[in-house]
C-alpha positions as CSV (number, residue, x, y, z in Angstrom):
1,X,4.7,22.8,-6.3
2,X,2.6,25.5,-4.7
3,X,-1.0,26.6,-4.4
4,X,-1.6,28.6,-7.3
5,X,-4.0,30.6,-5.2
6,X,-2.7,32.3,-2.0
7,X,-4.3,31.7,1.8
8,X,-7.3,33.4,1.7
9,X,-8.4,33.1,-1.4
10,X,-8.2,29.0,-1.0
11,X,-9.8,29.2,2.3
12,X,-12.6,30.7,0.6
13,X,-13.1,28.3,-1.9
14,X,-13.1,25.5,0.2
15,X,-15.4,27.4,2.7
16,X,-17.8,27.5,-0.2
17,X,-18.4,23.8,-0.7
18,X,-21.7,23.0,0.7
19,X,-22.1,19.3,2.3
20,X,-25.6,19.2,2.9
21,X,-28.3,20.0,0.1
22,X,-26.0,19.8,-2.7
23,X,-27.1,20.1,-6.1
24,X,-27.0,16.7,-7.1
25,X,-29.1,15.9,-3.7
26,X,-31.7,18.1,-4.6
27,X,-32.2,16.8,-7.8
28,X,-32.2,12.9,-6.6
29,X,-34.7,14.3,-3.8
30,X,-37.0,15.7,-6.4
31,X,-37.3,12.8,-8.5
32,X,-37.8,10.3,-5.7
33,X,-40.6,12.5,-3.9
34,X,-42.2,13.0,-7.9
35,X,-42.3,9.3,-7.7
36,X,-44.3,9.0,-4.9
37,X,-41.3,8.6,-2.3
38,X,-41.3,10.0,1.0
39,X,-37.8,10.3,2.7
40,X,-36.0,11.8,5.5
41,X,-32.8,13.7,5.1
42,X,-29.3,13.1,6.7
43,X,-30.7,11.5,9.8
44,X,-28.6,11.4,12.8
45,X,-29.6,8.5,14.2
46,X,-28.2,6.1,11.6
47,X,-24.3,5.5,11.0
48,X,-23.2,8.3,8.4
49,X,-25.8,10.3,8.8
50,X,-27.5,8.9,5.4
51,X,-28.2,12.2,2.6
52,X,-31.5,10.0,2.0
53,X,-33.5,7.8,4.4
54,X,-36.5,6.4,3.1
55,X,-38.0,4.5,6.4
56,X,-40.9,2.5,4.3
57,X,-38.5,0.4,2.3
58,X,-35.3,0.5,5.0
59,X,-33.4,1.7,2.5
60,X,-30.8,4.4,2.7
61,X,-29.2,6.6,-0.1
62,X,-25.5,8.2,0.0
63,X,-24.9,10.7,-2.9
64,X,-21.0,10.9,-3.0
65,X,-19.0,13.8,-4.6
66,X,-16.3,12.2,-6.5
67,X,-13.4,14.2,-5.3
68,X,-13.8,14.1,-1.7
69,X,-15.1,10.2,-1.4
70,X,-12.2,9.2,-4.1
71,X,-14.3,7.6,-6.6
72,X,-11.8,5.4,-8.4
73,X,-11.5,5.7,-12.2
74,X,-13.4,8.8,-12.5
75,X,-12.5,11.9,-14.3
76,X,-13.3,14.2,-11.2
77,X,-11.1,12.4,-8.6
78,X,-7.7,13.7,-9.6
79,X,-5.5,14.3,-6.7
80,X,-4.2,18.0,-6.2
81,X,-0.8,18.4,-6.9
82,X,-0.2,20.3,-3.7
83,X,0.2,18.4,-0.2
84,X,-0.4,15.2,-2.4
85,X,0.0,13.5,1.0
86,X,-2.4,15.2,3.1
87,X,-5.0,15.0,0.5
88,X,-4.5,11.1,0.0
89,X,-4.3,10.7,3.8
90,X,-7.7,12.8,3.9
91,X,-9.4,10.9,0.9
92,X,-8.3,7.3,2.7
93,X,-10.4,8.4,5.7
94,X,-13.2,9.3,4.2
95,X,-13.5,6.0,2.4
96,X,-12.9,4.0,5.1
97,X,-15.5,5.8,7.2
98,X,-18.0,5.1,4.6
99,X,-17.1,1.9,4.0
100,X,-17.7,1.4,7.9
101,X,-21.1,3.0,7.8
102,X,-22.1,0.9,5.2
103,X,-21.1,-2.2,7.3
104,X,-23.0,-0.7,10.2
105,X,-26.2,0.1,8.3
106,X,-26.5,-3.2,6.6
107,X,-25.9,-5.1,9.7
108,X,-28.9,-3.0,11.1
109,X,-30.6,-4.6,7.6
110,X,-31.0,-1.6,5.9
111,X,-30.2,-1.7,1.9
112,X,-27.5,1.1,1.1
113,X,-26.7,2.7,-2.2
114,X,-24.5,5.1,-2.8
115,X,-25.1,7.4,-5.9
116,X,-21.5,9.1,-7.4
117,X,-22.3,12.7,-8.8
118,X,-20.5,12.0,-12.0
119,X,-23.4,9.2,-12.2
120,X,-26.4,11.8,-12.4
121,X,-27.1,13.0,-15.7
122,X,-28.3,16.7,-15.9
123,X,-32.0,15.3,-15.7
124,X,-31.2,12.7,-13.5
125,X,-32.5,9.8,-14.9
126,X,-30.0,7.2,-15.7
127,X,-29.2,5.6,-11.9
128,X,-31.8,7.1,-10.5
129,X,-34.2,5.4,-12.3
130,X,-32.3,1.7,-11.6
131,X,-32.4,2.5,-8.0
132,X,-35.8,3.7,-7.9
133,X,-36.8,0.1,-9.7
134,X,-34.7,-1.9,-7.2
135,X,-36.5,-0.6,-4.1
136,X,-40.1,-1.3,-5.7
137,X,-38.8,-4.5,-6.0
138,X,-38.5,-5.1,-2.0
């Protein structure tokens, strides 16, 4: 099957996908400093570059897009129907990456959680709110 857009046109589309200060970031960012949370974003100096590093409670948050980190059983991870392969291949890599920088940041005891965007509601409550309670609880 082929692309039903051509060259150009899907190399703008992808170009357009933001990784940093996504939408769904923002709005976790904004409840958490509401809530009295101070955080540092994506810092380089721990393993994946964590979207969320909040140094009082070593505690790190990854918010995941559900396509590109291949969230499992999810209505936004469908695999394109195009280079099927590559995509898989792609999608395998990034998972075991992350998987890896969870590993890594635990064994330098910090607590990880990873937030799927098909987890935040429109107002964000919901997981937020779970996670928010967990780390008072440290």
């Amino acid at each position: 099957m082929t692309d039903i857009h051509n060259i150009e046109i899907r190399s703008y589309n992808m170009s357009q996908i933001k990784g940093k200060n996504t939408k769904p970031e923002m709005l976790v960012r904004k409840i958490l400093f509401s809530k009295g949370f101070r955080y540092r974003i994506n810092d380089k100096k721990l393993p994946g570059k964590p979207d969320i590093v909040l140094p009082k409670y070593k505690t790190v948050i990854f918010i995941n897009g559900c396509f590109w980190h291949g969230h499992e059983d999810c209505k936004y991870y469908v695999v394109p129907k195009t280079r099927k392969e590559w995509w898989l291949d792609k999608i395998k890599t990034t998972k075991l990456r992350d998987e890896k920088n969870k590993t890594d940041l635990t064994e330098l005891g910090w607590t990880v959680y990873t937030i799927w965007t098909c987890e935040i509601s429109k107002d964000g409550s919901g997981v937020i709110n779970t996670i928010i309670d967990e780390i008072r609880k440290q």
